[in-house]
C-alpha positions as CSV (number, residue, x, y, z in Angstrom):
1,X,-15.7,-6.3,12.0
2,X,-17.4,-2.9,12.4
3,X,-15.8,-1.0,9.8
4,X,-17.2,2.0,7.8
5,X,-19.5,0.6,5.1
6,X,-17.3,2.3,2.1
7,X,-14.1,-0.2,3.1
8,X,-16.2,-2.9,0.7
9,X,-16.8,-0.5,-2.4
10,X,-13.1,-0.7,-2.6
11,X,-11.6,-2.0,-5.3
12,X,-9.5,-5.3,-4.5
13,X,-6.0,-6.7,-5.3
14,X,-5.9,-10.0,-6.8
15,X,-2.9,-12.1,-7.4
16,X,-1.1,-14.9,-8.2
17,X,1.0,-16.4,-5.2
18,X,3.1,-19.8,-5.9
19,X,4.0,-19.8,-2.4
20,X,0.8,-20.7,-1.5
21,X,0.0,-23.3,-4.2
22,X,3.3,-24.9,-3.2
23,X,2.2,-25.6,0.2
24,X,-1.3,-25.9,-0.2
25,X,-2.9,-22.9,1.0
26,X,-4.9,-22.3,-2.1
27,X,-5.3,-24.9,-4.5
28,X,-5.9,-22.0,-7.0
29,X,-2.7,-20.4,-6.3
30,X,-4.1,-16.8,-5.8
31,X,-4.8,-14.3,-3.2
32,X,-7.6,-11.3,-2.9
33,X,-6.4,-8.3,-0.8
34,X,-9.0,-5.6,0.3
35,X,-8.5,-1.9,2.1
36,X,-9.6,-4.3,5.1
37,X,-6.6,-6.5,5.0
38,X,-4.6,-3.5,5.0
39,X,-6.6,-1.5,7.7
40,X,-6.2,-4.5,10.4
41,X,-2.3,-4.9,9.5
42,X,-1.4,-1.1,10.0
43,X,-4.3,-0.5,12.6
44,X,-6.0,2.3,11.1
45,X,-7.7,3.8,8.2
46,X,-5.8,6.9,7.3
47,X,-4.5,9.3,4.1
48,X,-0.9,7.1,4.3
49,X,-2.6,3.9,4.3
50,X,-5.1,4.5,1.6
51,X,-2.4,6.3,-0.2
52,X,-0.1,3.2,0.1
53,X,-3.0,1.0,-1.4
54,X,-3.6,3.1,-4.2
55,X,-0.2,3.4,-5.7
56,X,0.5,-0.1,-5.1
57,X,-2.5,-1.2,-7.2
58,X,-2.0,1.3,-9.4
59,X,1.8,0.2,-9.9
60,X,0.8,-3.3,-10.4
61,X,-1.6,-2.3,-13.1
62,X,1.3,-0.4,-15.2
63,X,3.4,-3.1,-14.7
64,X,1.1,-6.2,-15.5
65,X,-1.8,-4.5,-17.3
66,X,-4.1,-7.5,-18.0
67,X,-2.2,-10.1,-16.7
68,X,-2.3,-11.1,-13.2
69,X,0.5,-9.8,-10.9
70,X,2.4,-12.5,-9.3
71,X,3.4,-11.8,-5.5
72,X,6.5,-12.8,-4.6
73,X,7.6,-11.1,-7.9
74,X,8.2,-7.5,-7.3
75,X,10.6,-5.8,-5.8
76,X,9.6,-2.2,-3.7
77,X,12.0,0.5,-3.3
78,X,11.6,3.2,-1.1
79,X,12.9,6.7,-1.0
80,X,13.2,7.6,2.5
81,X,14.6,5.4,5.7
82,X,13.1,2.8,7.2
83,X,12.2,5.2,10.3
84,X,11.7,8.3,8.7
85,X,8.3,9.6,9.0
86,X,5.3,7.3,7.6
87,X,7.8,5.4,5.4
88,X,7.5,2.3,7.6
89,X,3.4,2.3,7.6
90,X,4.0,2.4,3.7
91,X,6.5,-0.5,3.4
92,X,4.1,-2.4,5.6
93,X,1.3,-2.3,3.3
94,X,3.3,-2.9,0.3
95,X,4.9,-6.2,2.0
96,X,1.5,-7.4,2.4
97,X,0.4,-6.4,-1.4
98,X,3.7,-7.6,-3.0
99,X,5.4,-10.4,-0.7
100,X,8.6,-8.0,-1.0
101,X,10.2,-8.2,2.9
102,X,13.4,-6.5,4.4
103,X,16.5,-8.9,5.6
104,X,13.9,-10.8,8.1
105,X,11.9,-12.2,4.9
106,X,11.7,-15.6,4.2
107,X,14.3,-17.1,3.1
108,X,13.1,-19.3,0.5
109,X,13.1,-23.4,-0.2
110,X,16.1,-25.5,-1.2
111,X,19.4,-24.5,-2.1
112,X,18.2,-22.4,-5.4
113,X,16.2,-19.9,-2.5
114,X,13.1,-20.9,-4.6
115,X,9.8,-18.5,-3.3
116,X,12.0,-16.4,-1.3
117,X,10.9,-12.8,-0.4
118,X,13.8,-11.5,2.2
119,X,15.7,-8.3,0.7
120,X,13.1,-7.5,-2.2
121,X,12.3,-4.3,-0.1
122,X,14.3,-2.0,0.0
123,X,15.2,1.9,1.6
124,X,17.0,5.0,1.0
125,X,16.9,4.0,-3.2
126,X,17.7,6.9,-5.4
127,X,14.7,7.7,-6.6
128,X,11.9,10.6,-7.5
129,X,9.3,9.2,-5.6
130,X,7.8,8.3,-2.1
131,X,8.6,4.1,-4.0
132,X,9.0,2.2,-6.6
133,X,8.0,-1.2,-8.4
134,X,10.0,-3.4,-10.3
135,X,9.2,-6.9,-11.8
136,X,12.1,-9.3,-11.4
137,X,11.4,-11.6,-14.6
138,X,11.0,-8.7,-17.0
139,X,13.2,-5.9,-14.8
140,X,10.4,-3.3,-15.9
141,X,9.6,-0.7,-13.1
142,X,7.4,2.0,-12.4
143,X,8.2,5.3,-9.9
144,X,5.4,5.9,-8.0
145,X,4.9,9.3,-6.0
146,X,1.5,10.5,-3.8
147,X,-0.2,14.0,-3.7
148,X,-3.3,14.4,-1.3
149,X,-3.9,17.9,-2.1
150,X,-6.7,16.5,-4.7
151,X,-8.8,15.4,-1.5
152,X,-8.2,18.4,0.7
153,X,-10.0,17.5,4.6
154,X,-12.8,19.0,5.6
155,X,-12.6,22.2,7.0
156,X,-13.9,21.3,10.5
157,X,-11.1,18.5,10.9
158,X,-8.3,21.4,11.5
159,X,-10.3,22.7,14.1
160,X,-10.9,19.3,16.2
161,X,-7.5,18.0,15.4
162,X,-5.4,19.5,18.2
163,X,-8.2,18.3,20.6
164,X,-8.3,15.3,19.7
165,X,-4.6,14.7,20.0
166,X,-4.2,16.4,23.3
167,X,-7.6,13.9,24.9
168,X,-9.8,17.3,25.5
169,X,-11.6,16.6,22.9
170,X,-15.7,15.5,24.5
171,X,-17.2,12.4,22.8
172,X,-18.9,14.2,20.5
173,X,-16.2,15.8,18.9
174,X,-14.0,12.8,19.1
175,X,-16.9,11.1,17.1
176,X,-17.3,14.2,14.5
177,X,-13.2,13.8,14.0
178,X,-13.4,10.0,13.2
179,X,-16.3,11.0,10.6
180,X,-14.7,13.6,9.1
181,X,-11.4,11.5,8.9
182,X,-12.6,8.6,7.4
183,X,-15.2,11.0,4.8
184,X,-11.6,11.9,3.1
185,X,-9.9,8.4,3.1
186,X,-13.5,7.6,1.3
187,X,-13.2,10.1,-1.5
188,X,-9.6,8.9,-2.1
189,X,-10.2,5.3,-2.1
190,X,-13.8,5.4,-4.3
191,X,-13.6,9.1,-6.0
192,X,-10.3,9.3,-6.6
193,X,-9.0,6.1,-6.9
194,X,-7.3,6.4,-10.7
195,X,-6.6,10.1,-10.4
196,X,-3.7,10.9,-11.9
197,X,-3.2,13.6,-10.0
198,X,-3.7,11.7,-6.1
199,X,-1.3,8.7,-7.4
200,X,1.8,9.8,-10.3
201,X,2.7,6.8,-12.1
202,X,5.9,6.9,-14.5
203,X,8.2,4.5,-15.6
204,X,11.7,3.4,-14.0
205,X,15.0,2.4,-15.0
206,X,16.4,0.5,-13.0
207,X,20.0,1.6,-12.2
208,X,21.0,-1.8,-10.1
């Protein structure tokens, strides 16, 4: 597909995914997600998408550190409603990073539920950030929040925004707003993608 050239300096998500040993979709039993995969599930390439990517990898990291994170395995929390603001864009991504689904999940296999992913996400949890993490085999957990005042836009954005929105905008400014958008979603995804101050990473207690 013809996306920007910086989606493949990403950094990529790897793990480990019985579900698909179990029925032979990868005889090595793991899965490699890119900003691609999460780009053609939401539809676009914005602040809230790359945002979503980066605390998710960076919440598995906390909570695995050199071991591989197993999908299927984590729960996600999230603060807000399901259809408040870009809360649903964010529990999309993280159902495709973590296997954690709402009540139309799958189910599972057999009468023990085994592999099954339905109600491991979550909204409206009590918590002090936009989501959080938790490992069902250990119960550790990690609170994850996003600030994208680090990566400020460019100043020419504000300008062509309202244009662009309202379809006045001429193809050349349409094409100078695309640049400039994706220019930021670049800096956060390969500049900033471990600053602690984009993605704030601290530990949870689960409350049950």
């Amino acid at each position: 597909m013809d996306f920007p050239d910086f989606f493949d300096r990403v950094p990529a998500i790897t793990l480990r995914e019985p579900l698909t040993a179990f029925f032979g979709a990868s005889a090595g039993g793991t899965i490699t997600y890119r900003y691609a995969d999460a780009v053609k599930l939401a539809g676009h390439s914005c602040p809230t998408v790359a945002g979503a990517y980066l605390m998710i990898r960076k919440g598995l990291a906390r909570l695995y550190g050199d071991d591989m994170p197993e999908r299927g395995n984590i729960e996600v929390h999230m603060r807000d409603a399901r259809d408040d603001g870009t809360t649903g864009v964010v529990a999309t991504i993280a159902t495709l990073l973590t296997g954690a689904a709402p009540e139309t999940g799958f189910g599972g296999i057999g009468m023990n539920r085994r592999f099954a992913r339905r109600d491991l996400l979550r909204f409206d949890a009590p918590i002090r950030g936009l989501m959080a993490l938790r490992r069902r085999d250990t119960g550790s957990g990690v609170v994850l929040d996003l600030d994208t005042a680090p990566v400020p836009p460019a100043t020419g954005i504000r300008a062509l925004f309202p244009k662009v929105a309202a379809g006045t905008a001429d193809v050349d400014e349409e094409a100078m707003f695309a640049a400039l958008w994706q220019e930021r979603v670049a800096r956060m995804l390969l500049e900033h993608a471990d600053d602690p101050e984009l993605v704030h990473v601290r530990p949870w207690e689960f409350a049950g």
